[in-house]
PASEBA-1860 file (N, C-alpha, C; in nm, 3 decimals):
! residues 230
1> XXXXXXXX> 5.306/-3.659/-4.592/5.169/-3.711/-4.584/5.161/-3.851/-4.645 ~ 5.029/-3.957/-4.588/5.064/-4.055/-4.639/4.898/-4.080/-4.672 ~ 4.870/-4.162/-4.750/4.721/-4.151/-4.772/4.707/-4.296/-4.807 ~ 4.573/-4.336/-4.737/4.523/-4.471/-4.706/4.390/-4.462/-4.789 ~ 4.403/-4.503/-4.895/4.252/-4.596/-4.946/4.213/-4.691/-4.976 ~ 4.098/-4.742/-4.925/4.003/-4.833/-4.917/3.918/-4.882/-5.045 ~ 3.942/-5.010/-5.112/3.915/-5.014/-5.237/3.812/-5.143/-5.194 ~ 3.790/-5.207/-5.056/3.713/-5.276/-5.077/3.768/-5.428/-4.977
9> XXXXXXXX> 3.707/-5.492/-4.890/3.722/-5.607/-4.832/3.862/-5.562/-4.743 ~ 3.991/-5.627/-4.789/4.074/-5.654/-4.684/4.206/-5.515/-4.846 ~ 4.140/-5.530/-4.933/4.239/-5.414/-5.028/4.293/-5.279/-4.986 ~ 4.386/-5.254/-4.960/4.429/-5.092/-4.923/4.509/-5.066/-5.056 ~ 4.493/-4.925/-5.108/4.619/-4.805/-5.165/4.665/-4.729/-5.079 ~ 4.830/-4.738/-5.094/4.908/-4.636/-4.948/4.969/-4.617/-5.069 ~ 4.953/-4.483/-5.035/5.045/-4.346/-5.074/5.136/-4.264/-5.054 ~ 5.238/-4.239/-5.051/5.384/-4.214/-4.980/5.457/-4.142/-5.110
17> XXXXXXXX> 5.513/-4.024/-5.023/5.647/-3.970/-5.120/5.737/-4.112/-5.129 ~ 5.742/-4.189/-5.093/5.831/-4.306/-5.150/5.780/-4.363/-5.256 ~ 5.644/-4.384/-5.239/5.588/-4.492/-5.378/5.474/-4.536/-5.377 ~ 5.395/-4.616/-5.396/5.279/-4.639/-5.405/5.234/-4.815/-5.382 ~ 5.178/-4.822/-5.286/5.184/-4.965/-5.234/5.041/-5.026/-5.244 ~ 4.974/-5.158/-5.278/4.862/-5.141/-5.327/4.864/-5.328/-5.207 ~ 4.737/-5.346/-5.113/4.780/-5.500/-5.044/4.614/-5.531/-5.037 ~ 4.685/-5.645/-5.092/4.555/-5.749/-5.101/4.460/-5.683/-5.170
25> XXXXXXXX> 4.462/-5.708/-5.304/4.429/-5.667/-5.457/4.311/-5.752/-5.494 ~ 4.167/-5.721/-5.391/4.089/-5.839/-5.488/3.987/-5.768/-5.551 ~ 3.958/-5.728/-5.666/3.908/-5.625/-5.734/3.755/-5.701/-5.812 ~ 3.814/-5.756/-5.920/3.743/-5.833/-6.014/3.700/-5.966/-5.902 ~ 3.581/-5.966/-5.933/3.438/-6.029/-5.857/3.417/-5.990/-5.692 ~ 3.445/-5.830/-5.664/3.453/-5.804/-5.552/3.342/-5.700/-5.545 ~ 3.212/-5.712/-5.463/3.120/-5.636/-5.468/3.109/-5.534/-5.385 ~ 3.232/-5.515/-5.352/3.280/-5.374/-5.292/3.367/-5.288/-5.359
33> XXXXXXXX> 3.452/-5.390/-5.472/3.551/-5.274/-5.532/3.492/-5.114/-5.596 ~ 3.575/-5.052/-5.590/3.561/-4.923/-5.667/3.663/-4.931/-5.762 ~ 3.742/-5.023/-5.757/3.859/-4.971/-5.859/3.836/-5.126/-5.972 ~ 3.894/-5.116/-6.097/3.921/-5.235/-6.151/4.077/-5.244/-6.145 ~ 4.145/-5.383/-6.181/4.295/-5.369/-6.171/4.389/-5.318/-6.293 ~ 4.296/-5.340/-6.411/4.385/-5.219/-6.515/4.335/-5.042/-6.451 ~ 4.302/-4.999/-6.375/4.292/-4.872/-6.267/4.431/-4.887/-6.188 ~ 4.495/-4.946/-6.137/4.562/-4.939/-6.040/4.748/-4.933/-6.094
41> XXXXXXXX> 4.772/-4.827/-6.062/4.930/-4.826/-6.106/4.971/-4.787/-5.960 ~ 5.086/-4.857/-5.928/5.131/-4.944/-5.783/5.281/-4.956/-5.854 ~ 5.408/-4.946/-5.709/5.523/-4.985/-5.713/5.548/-5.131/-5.677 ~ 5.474/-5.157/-5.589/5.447/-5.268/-5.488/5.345/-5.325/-5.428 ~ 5.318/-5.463/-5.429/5.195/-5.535/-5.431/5.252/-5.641/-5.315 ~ 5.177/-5.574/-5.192/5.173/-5.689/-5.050/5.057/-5.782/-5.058 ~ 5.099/-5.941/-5.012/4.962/-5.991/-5.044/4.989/-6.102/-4.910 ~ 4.890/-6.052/-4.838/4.876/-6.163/-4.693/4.869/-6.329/-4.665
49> XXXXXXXX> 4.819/-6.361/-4.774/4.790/-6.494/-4.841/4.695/-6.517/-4.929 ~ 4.677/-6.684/-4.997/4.677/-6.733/-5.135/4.532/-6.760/-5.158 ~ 4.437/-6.721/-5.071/4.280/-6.721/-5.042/4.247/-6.628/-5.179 ~ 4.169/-6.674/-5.249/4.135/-6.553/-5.420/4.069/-6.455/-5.365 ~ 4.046/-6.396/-5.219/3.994/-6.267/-5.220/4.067/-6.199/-5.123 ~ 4.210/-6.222/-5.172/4.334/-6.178/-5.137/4.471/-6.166/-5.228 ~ 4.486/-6.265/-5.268/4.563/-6.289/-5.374/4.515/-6.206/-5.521 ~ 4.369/-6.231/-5.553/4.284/-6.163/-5.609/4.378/-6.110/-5.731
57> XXXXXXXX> 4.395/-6.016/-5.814/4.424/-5.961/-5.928/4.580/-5.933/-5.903 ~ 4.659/-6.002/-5.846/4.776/-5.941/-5.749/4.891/-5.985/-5.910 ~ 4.863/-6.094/-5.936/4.971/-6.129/-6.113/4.928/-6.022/-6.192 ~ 4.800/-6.019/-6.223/4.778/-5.939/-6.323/4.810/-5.819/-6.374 ~ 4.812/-5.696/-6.205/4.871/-5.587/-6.202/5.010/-5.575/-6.133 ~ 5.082/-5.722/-6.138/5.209/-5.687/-6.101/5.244/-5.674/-6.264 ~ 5.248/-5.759/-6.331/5.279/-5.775/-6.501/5.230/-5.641/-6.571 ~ 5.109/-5.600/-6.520/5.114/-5.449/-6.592/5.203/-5.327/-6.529
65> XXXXXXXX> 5.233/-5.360/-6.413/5.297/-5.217/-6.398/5.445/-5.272/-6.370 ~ 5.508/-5.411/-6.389/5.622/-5.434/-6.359/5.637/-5.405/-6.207 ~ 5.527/-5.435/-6.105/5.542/-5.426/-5.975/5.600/-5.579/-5.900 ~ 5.676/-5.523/-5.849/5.740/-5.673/-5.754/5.618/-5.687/-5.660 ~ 5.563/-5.800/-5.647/5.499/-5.893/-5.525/5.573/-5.904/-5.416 ~ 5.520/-5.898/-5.307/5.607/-5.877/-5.149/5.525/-5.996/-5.105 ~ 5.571/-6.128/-5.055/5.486/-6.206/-4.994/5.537/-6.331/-4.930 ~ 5.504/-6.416/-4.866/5.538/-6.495/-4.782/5.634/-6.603/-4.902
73> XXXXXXXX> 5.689/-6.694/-4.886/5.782/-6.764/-4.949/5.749/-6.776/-5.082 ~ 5.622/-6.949/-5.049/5.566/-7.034/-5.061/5.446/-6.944/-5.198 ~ 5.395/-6.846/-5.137/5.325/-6.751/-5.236/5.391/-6.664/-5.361 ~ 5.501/-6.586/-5.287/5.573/-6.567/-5.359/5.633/-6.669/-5.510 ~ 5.652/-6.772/-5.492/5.687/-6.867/-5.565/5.558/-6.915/-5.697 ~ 5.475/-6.920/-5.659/5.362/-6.939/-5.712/5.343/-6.802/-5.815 ~ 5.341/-6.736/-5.750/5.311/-6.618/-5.858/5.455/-6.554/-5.940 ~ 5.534/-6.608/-5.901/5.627/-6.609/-5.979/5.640/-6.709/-6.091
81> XXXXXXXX> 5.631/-6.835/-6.057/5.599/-6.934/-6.183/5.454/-6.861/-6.269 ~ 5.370/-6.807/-6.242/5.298/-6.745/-6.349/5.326/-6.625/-6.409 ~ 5.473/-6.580/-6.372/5.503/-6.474/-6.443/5.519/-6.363/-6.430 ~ 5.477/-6.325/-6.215/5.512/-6.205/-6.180/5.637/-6.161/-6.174 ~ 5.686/-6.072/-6.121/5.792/-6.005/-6.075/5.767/-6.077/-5.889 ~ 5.840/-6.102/-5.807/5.824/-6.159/-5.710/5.971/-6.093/-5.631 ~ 5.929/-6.120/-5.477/6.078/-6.054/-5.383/5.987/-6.136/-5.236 ~ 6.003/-6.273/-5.251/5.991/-6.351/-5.119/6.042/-6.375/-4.980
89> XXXXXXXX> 5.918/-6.313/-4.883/6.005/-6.337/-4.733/5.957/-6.402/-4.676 ~ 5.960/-6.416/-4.533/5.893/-6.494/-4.424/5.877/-6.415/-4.270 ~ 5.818/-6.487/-4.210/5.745/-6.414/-4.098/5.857/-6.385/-3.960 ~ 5.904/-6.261/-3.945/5.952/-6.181/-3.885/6.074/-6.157/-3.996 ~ 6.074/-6.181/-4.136/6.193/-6.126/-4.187/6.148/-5.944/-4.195 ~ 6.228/-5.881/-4.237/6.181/-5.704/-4.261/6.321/-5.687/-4.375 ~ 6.267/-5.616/-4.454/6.321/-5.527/-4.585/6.320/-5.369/-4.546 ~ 6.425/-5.340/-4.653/6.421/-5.198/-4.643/6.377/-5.190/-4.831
97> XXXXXXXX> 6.312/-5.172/-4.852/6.260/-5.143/-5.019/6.241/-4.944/-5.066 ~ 6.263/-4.934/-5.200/6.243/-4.791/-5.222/6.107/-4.744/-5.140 ~ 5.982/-4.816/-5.189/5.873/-4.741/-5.128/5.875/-4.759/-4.962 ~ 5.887/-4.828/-4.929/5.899/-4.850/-4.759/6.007/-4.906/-4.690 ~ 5.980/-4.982/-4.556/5.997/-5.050/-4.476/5.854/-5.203/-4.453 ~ 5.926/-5.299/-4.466/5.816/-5.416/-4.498/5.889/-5.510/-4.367 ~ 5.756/-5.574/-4.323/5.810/-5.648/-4.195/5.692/-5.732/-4.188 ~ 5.724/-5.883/-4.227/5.620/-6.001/-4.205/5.567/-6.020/-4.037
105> XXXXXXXX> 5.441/-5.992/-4.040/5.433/-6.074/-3.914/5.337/-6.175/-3.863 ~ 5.305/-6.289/-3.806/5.234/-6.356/-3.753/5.086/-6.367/-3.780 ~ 4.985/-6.459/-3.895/4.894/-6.435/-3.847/4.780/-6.589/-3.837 ~ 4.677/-6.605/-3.787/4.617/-6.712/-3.755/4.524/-6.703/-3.874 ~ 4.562/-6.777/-3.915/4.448/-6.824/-4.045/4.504/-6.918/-4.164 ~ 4.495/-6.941/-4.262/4.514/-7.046/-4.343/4.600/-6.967/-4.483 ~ 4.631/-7.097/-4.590/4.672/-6.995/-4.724/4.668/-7.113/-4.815 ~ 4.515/-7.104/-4.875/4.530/-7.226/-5.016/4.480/-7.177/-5.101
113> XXXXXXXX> 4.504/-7.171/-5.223/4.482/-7.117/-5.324/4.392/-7.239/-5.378 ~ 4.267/-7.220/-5.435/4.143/-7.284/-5.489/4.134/-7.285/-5.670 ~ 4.197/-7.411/-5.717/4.202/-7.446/-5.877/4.067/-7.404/-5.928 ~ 4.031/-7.411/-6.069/3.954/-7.366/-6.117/3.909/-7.581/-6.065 ~ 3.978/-7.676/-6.098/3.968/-7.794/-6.092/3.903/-7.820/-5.982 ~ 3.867/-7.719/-5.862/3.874/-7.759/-5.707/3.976/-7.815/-5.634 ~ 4.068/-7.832/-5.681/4.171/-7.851/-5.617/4.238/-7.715/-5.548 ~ 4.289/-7.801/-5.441/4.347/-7.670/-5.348/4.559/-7.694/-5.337
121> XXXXXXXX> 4.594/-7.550/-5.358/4.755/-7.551/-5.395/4.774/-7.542/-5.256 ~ 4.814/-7.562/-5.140/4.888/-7.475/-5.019/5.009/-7.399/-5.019 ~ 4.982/-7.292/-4.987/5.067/-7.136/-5.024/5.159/-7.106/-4.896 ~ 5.138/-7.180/-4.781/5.260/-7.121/-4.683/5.162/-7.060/-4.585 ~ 5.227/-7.006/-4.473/5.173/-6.931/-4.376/5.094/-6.798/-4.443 ~ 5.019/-6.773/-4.375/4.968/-6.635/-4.368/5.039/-6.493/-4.333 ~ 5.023/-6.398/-4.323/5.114/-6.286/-4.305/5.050/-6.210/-4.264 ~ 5.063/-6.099/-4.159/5.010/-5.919/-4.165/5.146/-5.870/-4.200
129> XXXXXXXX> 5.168/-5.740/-4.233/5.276/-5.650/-4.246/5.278/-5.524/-4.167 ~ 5.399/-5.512/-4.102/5.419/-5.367/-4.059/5.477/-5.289/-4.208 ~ 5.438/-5.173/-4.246/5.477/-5.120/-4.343/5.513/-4.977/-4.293 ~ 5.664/-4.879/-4.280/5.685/-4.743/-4.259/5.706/-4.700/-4.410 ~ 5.637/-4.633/-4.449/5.641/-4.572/-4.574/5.617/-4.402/-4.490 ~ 5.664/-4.324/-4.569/5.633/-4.179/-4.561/5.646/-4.147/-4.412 ~ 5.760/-4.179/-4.337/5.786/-4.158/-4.185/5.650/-4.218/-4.091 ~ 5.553/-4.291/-4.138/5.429/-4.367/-4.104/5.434/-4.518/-4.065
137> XXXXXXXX> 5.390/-4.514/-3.992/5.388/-4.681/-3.921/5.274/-4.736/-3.915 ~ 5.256/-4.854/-4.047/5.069/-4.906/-4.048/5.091/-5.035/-4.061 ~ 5.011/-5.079/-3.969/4.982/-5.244/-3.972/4.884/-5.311/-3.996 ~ 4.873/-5.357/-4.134/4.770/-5.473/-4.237/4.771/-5.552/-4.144 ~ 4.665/-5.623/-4.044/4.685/-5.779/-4.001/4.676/-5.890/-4.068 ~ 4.622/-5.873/-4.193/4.566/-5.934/-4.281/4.442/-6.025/-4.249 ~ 4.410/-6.161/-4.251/4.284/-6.239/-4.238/4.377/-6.299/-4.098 ~ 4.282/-6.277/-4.015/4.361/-6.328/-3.853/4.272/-6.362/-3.727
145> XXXXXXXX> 4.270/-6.482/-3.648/4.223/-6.407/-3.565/4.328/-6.341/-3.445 ~ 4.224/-6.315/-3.327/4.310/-6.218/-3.195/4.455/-6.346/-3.145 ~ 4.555/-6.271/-3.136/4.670/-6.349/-3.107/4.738/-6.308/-2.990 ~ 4.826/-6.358/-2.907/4.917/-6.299/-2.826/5.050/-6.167/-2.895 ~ 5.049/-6.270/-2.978/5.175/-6.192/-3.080/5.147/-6.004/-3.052 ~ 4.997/-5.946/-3.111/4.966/-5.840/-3.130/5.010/-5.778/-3.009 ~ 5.010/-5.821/-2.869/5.050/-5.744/-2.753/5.196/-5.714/-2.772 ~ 5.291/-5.799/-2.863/5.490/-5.751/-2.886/5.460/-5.647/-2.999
153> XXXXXXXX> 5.315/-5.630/-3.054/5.344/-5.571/-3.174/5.354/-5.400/-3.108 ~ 5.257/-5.371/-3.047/5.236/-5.273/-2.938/5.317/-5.194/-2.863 ~ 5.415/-5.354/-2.806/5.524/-5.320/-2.684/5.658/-5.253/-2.797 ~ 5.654/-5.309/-2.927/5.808/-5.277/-2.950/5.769/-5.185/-3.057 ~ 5.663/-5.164/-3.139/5.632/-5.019/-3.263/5.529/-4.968/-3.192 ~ 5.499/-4.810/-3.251/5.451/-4.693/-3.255/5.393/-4.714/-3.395 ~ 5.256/-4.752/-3.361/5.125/-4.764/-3.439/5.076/-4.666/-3.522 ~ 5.071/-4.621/-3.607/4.939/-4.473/-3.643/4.851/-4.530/-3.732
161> XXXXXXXX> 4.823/-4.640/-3.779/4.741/-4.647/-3.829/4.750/-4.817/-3.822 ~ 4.618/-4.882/-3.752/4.560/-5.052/-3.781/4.470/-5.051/-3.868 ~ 4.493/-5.160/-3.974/4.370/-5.194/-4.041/4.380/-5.350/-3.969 ~ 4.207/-5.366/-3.914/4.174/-5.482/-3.883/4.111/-5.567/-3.929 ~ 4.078/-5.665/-3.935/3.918/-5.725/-3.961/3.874/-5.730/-3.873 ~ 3.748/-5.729/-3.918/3.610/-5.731/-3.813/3.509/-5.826/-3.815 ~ 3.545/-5.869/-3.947/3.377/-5.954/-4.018/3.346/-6.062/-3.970 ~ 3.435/-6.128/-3.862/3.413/-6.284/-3.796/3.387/-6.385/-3.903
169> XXXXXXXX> 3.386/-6.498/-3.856/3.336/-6.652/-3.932/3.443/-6.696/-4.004 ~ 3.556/-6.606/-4.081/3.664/-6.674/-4.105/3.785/-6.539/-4.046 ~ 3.763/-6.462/-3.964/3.868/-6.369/-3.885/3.801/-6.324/-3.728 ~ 3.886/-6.231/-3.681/3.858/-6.111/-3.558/3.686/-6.079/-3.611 ~ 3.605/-6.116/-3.476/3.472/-6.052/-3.475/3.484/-5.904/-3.438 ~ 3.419/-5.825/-3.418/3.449/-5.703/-3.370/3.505/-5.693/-3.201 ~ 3.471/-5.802/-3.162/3.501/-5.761/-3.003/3.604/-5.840/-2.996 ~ 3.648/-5.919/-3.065/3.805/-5.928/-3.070/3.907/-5.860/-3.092
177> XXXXXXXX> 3.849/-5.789/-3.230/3.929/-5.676/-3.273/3.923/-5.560/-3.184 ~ 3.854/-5.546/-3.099/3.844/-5.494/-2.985/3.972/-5.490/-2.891 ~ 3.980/-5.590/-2.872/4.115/-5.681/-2.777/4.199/-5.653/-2.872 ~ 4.214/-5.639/-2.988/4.356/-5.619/-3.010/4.392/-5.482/-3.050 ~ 4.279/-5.445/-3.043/4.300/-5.240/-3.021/4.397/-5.222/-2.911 ~ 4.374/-5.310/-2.800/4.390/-5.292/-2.704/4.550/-5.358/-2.657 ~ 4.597/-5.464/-2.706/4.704/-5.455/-2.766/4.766/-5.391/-2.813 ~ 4.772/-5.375/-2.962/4.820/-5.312/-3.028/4.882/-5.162/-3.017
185> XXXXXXXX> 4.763/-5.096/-2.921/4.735/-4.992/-2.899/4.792/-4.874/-2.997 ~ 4.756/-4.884/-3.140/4.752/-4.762/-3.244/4.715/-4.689/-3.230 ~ 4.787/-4.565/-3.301/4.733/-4.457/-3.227/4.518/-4.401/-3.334 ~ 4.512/-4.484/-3.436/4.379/-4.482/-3.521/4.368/-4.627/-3.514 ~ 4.242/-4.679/-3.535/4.221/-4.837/-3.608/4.115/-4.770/-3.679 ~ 4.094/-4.881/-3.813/4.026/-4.872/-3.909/3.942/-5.055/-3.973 ~ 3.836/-5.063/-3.922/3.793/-5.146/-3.952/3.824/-5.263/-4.108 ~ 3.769/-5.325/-4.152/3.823/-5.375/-4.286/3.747/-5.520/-4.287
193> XXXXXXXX> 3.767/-5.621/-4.380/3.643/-5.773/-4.385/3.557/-5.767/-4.342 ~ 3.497/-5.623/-4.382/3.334/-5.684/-4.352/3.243/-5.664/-4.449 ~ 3.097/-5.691/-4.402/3.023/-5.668/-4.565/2.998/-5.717/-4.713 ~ 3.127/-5.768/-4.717/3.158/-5.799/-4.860/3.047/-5.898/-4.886 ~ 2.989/-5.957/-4.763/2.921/-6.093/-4.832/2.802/-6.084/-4.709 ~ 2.693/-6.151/-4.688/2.611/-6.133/-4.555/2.667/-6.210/-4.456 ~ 2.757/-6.325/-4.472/2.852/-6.410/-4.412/2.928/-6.354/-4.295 ~ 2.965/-6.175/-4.344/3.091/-6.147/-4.221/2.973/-5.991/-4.262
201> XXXXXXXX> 2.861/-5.986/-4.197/2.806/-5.883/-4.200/2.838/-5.802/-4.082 ~ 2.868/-5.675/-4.063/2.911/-5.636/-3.930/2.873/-5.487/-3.929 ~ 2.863/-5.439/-3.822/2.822/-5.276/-3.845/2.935/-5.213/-3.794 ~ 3.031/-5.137/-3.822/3.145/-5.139/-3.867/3.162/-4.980/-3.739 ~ 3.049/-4.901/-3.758/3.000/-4.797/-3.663/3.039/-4.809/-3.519 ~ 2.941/-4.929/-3.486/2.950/-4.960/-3.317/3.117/-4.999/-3.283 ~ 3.164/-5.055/-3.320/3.312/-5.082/-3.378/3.359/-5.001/-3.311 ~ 3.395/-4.878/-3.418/3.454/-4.792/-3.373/3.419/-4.697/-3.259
209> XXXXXXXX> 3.297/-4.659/-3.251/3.239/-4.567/-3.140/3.306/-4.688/-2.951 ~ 3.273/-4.812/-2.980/3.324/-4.881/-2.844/3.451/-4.869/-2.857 ~ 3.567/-4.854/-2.952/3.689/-4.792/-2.936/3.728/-4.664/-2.903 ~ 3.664/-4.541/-2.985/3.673/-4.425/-2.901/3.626/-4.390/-2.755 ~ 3.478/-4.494/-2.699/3.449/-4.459/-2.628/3.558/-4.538/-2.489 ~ 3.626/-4.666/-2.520/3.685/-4.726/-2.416/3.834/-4.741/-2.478 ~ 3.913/-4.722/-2.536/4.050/-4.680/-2.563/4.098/-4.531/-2.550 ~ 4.209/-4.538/-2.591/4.271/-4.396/-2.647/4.306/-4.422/-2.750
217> XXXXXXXX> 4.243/-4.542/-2.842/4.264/-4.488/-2.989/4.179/-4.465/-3.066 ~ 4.209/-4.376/-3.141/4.071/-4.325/-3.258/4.071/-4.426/-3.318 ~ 3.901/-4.449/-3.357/3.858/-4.544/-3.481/3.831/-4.427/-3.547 ~ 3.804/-4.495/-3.718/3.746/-4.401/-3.793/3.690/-4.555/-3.916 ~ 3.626/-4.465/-3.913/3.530/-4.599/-4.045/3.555/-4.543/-4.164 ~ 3.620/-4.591/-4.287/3.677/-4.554/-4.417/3.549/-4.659/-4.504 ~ 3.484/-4.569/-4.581/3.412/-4.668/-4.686/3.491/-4.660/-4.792 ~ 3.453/-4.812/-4.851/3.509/-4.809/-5.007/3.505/-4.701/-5.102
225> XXXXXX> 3.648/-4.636/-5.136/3.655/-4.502/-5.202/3.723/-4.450/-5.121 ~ 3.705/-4.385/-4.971/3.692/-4.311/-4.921/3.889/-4.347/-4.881 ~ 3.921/-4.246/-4.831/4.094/-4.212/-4.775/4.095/-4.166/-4.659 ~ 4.188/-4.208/-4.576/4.219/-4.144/-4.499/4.329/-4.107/-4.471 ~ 4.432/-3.980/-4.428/4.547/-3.932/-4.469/4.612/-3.916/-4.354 ~ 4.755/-3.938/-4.287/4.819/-3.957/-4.177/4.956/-3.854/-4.210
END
């Protein structure tokens, strides 16, 4: 069994007889979290890119639990000069790690990390991950929008679980994410970026009901807290 929870924005906890995987950690000033990051004990910390409501608490609770950071080069590096534990890849590299199977892939969007100065660091490409933990195949897209890429993601893995965004204005609106249901073709999708702000307000419902009603893949809507188990 593998168990998926929803802590808030683009944050998942995956759960696996292998280990415990915690991606895109933005907790503290997140008005969706349920969890704080001294809460979270994690083997491994995936982080899509260097945006603070992604990157988010990702040093803090690597240094408390001695968790290695999984992340694009350029990011990786960065949070290693502050002191994480770090294990840097790039986009189509794949690992075999204790808790999983990790596989960078492709995504459209940006990665700058924002100084307290206003100054902006640039962190490297962006990332989603294929992750097989617990004989399970789930794909984070991370902050993206709809790509060609997602149709190879489809053609060459066996999906069971998408987390998408939905929230538009800086990702996939819902009827994009639509299109890449349709791609992708997982065998669940699970909505994700929305809400957090009135900015990417989205009703997360209709979503899924136009996926069950015009795919063959189940949506299911996970609120913050809430799990869902594969």
């Amino acid at each position: 069994m593998v168990k998926l929870t929803f802590l808030g924005h683009a944050c998942w906890l995956i759960e696996s007889p292998q280990g415990r995987i915690i991606i895109d950690p933005f907790l503290n000033g997140n008005p969706q979290a349920v969890k704080k990051p001294d809460d979270i004990v994690v083997d491994a910390i995936l982080v899509t890119h260097g945006h603070g409501d992604h990157l988010g608490d990702a040093i803090a609770i690597s240094k408390r639990n001695n968790a290695v950071i999984v992340s694009p080069y350029e990011l990786a590096m960065f949070c290693g000069s502050k002191g994480a534990n770090v294990h840097p890849m790039h986009i189509g590299g794949s690992r075999e790690f204790p808790f999983g199977w990790v596989k960078l892939l492709p995504a459209s969007h940006g990665s700058g990390y924002v100084e307290d100065s206003g100054s902006i660091i640039y962190l490297g490409n962006p990332c989603g991950y294929l992750i097989k933990t617990g004989g399970r195949m789930i794909y984070h897209a991370g902050d993206t929008g709809l790509i060609a890429d997602m149709e190879l993601i489809g053609r060459l893995y066996e999906v069971d679980v998408a987390l998408l965004p939905i929230g538009g204005n800086f990702t996939m609106d819902p009827d994009d994410a639509f299109e890449a249901v349709k791609l992708i073709r997982p065998k669940v999708v699970i909505p994700m970026h929305y809400n957090t702000w009135p900015l990417i307000e989205q009703d997360p419902n209709k979503f899924v009901e136009r996926v069950n009603r015009e795919t063959n893949t189940k949506g299911v809507v996970v609120k913050p807290g809430e799990s869902y188990e594969i």
